[in-house]
DOMARDREN-106197 format. One line per field, with one value per atom (N, C-alpha, C, O): residue number from 0; atom name; residue in one letter; x negated, y, z. Coordinates in pm, 1 decimal, m for minus. Each point is the difference from the previous one (the first is absolute). Layout:
<doros>
mardo <- c(NUM,...)
kemi <- c(CA,...)
rodren <- c(a,...)
X <- c(X,...)
Y <- c(Y,...)
Z <- c(Z,...)
</doros>
This chain:
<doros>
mardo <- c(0,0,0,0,1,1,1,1,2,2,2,2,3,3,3,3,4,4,4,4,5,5,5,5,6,6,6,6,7,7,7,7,8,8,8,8,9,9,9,9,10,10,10,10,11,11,11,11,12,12,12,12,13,13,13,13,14,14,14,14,15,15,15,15,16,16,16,16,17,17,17,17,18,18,18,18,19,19,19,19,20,20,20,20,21,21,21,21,22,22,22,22,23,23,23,23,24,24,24,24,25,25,25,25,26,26,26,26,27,27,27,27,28,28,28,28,29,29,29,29,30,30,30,30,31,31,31,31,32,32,32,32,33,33,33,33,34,34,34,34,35,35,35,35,36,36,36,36,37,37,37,37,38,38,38,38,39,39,39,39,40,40,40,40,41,41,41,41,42,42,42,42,43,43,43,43,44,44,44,44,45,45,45,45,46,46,46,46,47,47,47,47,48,48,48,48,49,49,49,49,50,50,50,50,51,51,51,51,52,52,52,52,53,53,53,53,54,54,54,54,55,55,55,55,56,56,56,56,57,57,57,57,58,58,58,58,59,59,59,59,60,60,60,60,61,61,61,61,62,62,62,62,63,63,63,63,64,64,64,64,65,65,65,65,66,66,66,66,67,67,67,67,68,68,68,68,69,69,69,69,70,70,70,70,71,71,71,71,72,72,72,72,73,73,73,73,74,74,74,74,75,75,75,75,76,76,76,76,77,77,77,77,78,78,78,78,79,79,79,79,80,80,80,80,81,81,81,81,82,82,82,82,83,83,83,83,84,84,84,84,85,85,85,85,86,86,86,86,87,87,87,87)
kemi <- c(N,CA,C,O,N,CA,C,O,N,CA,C,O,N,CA,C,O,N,CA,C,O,N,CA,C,O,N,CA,C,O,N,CA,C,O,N,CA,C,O,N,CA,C,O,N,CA,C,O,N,CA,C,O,N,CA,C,O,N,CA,C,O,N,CA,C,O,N,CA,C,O,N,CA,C,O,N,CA,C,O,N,CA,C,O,N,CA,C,O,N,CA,C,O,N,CA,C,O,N,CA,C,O,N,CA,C,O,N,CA,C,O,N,CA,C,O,N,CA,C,O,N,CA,C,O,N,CA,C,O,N,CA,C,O,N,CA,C,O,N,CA,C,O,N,CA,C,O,N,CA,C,O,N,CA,C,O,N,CA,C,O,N,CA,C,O,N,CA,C,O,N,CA,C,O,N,CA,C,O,N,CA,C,O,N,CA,C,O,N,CA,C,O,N,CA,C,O,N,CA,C,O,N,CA,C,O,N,CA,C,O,N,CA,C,O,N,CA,C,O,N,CA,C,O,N,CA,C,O,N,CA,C,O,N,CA,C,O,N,CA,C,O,N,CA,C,O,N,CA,C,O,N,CA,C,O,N,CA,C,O,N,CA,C,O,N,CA,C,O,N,CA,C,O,N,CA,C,O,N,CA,C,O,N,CA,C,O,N,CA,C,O,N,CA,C,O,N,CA,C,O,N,CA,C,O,N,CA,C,O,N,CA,C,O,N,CA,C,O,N,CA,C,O,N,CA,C,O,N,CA,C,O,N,CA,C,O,N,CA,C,O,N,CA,C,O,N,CA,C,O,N,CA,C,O,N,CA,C,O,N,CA,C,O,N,CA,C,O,N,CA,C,O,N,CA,C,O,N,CA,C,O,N,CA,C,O,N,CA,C,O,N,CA,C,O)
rodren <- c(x,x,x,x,x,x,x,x,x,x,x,x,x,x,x,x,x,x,x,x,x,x,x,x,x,x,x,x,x,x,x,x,x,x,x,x,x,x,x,x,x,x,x,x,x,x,x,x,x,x,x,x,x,x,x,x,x,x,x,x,x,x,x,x,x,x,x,x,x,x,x,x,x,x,x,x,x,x,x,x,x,x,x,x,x,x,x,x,x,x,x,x,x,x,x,x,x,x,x,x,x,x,x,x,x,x,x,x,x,x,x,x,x,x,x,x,x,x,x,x,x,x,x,x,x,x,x,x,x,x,x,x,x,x,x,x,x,x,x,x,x,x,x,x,x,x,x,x,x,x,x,x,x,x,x,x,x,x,x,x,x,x,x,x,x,x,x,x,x,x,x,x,x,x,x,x,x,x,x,x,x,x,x,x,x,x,x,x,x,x,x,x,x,x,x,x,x,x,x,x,x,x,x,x,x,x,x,x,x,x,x,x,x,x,x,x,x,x,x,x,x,x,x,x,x,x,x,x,x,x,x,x,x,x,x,x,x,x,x,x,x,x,x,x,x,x,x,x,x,x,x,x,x,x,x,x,x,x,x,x,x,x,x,x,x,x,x,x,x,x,x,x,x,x,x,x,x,x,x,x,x,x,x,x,x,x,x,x,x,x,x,x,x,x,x,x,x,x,x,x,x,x,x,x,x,x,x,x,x,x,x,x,x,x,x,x,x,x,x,x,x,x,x,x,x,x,x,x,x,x,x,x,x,x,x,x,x,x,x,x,x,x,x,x,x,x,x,x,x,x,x,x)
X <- c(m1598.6,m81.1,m145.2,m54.8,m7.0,m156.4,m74.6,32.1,m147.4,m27.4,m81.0,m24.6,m10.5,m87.9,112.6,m60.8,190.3,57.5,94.6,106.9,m232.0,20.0,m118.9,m88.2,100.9,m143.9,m32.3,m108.6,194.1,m35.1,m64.1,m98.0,154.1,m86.4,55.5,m70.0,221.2,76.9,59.5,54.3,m52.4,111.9,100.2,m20.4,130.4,124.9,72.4,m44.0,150.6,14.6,155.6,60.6,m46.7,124.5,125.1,m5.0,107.5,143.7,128.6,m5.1,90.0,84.5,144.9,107.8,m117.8,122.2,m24.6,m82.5,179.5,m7.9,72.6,119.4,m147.1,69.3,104.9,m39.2,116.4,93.3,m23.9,76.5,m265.3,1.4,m30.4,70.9,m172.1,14.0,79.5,m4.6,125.4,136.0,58.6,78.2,m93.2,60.5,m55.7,62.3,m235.3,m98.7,28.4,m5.6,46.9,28.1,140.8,4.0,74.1,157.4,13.8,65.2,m160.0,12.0,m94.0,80.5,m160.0,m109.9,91.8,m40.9,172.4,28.2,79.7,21.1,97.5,136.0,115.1,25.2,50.9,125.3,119.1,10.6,104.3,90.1,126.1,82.6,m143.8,84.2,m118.6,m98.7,149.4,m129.8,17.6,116.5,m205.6,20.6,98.7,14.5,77.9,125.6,m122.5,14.9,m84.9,m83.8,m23.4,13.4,m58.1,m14.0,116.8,m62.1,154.1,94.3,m36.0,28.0,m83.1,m15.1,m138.5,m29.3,m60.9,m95.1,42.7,m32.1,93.7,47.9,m127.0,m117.8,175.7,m109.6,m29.2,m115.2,234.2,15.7,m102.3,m77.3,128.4,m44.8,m162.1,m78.1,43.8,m174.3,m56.6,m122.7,185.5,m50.5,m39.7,m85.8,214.3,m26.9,m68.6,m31.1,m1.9,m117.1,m116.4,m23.3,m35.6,m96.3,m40.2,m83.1,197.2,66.6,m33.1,m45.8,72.4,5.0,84.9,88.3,m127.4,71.5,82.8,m5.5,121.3,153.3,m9.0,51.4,m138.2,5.7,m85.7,23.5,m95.2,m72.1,82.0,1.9,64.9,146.4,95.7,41.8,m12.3,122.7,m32.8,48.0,m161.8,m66.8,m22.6,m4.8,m6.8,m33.9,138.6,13.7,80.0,121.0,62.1,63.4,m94.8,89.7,m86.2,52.6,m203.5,m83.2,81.8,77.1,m83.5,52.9,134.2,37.2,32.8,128.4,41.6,89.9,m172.0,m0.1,m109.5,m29.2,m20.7,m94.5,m104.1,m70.6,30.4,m155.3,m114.8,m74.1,77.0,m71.8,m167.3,m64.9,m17.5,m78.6,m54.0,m118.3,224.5,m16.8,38.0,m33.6,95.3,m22.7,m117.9,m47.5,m15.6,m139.1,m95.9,m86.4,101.9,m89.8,12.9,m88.7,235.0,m19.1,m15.2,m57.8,128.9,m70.1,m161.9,m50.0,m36.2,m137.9,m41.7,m121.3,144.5,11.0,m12.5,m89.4,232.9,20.7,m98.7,m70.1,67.4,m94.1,m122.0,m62.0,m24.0,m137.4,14.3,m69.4,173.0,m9.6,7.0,m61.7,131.6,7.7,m138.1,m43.0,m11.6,m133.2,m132.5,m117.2,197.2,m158.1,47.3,m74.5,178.3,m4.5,71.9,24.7,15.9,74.1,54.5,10.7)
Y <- c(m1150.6,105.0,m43.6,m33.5,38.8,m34.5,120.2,118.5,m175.7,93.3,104.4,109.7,m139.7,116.8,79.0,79.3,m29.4,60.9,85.8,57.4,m82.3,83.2,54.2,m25.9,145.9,27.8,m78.6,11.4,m101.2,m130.0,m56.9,m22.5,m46.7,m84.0,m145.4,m101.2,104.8,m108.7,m27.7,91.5,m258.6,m21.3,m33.4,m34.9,30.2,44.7,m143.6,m12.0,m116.3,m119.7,90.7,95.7,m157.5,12.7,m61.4,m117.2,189.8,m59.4,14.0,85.5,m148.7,3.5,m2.7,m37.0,73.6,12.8,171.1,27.2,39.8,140.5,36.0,0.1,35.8,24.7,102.0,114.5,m136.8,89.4,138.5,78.7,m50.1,182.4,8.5,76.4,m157.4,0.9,16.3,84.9,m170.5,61.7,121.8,65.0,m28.8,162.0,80.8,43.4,m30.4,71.2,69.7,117.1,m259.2,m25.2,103.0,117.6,m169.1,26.8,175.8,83.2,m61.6,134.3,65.0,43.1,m25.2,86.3,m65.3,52.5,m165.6,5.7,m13.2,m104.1,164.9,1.9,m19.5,85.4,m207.9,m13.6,54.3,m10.6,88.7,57.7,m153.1,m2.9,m88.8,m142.1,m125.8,m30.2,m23.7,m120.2,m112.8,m39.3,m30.3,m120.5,m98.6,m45.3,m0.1,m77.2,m159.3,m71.0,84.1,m132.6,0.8,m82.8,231.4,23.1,138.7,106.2,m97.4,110.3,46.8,110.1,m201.5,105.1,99.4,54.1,m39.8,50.9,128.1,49.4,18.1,187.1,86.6,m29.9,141.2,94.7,4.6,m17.4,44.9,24.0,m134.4,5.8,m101.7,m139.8,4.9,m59.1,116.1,m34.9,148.2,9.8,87.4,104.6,m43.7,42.3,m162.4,m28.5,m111.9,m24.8,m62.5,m132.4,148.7,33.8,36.1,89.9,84.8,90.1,m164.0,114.4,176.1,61.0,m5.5,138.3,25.5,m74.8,217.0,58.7,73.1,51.6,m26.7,86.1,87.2,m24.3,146.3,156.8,m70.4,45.1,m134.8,4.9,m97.5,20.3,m119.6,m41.0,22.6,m56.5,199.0,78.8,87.9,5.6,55.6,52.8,m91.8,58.7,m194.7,m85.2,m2.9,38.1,m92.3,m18.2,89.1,m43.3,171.5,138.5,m3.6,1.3,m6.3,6.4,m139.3,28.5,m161.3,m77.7,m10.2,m59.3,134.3,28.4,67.6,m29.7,150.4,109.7,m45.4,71.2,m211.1,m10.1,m6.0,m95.5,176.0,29.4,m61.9,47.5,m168.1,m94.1,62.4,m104.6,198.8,30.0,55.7,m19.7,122.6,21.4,m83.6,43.0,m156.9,m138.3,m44.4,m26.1,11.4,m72.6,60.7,m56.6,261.3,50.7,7.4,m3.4,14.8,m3.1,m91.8,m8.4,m92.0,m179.0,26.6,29.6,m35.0,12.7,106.3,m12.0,67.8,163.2,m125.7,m53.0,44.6,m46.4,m115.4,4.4,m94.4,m119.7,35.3,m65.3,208.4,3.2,15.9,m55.1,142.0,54.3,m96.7,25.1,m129.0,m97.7,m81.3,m26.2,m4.8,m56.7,57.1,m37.6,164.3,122.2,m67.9,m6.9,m13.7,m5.9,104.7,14.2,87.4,141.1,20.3,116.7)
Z <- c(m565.1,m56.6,12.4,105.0,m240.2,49.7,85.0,m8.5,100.0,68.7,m76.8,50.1,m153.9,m76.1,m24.3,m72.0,72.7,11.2,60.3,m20.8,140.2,183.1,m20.0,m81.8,211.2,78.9,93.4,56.8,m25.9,127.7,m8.1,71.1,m218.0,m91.2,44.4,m2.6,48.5,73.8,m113.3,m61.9,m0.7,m56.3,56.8,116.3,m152.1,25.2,m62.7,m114.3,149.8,m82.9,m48.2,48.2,m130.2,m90.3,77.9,37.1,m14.5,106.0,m103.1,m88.5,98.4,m101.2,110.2,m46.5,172.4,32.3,111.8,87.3,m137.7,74.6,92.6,m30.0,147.6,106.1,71.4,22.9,m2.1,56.1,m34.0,m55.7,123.2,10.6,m205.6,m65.4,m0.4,m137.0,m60.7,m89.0,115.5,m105.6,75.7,m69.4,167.8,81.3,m120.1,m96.9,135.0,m80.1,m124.2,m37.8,m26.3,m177.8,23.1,m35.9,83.4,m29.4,34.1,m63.1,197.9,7.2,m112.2,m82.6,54.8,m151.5,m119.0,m103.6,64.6,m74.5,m2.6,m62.2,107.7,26.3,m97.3,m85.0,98.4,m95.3,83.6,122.2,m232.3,12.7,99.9,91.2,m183.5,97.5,26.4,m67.2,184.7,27.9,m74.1,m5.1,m59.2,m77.5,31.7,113.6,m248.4,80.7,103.4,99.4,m169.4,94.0,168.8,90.0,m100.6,112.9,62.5,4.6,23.6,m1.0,169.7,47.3,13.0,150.6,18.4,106.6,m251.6,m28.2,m16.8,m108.1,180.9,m8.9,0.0,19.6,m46.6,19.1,142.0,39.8,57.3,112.1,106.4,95.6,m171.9,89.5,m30.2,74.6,m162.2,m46.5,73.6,m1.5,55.1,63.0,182.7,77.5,m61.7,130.2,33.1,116.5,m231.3,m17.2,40.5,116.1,m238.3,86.8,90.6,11.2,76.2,124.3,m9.9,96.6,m207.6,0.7,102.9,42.1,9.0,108.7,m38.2,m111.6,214.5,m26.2,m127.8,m109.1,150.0,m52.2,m198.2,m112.1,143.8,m144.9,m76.2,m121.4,164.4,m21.6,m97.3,m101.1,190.2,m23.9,m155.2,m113.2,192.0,m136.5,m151.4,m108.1,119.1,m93.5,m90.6,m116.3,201.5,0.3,m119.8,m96.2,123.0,m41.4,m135.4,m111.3,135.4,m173.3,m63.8,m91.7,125.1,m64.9,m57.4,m101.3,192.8,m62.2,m95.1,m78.7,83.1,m109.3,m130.1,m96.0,124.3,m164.4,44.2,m32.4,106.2,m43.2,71.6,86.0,m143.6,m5.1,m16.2,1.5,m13.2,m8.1,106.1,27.6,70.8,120.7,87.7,110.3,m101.3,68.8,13.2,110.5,m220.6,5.8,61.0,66.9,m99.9,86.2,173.3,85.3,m72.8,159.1,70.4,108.4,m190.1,96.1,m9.2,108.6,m215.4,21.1,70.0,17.0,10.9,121.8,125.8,66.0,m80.0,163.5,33.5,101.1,m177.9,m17.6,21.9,83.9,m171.8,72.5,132.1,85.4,m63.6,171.5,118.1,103.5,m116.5,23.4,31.2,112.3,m227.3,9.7,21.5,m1.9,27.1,41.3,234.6,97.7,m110.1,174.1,69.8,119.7,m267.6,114.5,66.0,37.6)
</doros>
């Protein structure tokens, strides 16, 4: 990222390989009904515990993903995720 496109004003170099919590990230905000035959141990379940979510927000994920609704997935991981990075 060039840095004129921070408030840091840090550039940022370009990486072309993504890490463990990156594909969690990706896989949880964009959830497939099955994991790529390439990668088949890429579950929903397995990319919840790469971002070590806890039990109860989990369970809760679990039950929205099961039932579809992929929209309230995305909101409660980012829920839990700010809370997370607020220190609570």
């Amino acid at each position: 990222m060039p840095a004129a496109f921070n408030q840091q004003n840090i550039e940022i170099p370009r990486h072309h390989d993504l890490s463990q919590m990156d594909k969690a990230y990706m896989l949880i905000n964009y959830p497939r009904e099955q994991p790529a035959a390439s990668t088949p141990e890429w579950t929903f379940e397995h990319a919840l515990q790469v971002a070590k979510v806890d039990a109860r927000t989990t369970a809760t994920l679990l039950q929205q993903y099961n039932n579809k609704q992929y929209d309230r997935v995305r909101a409660t991981f980012n829920n839990w995720n700010a809370v997370m990075q607020s220190g609570a």
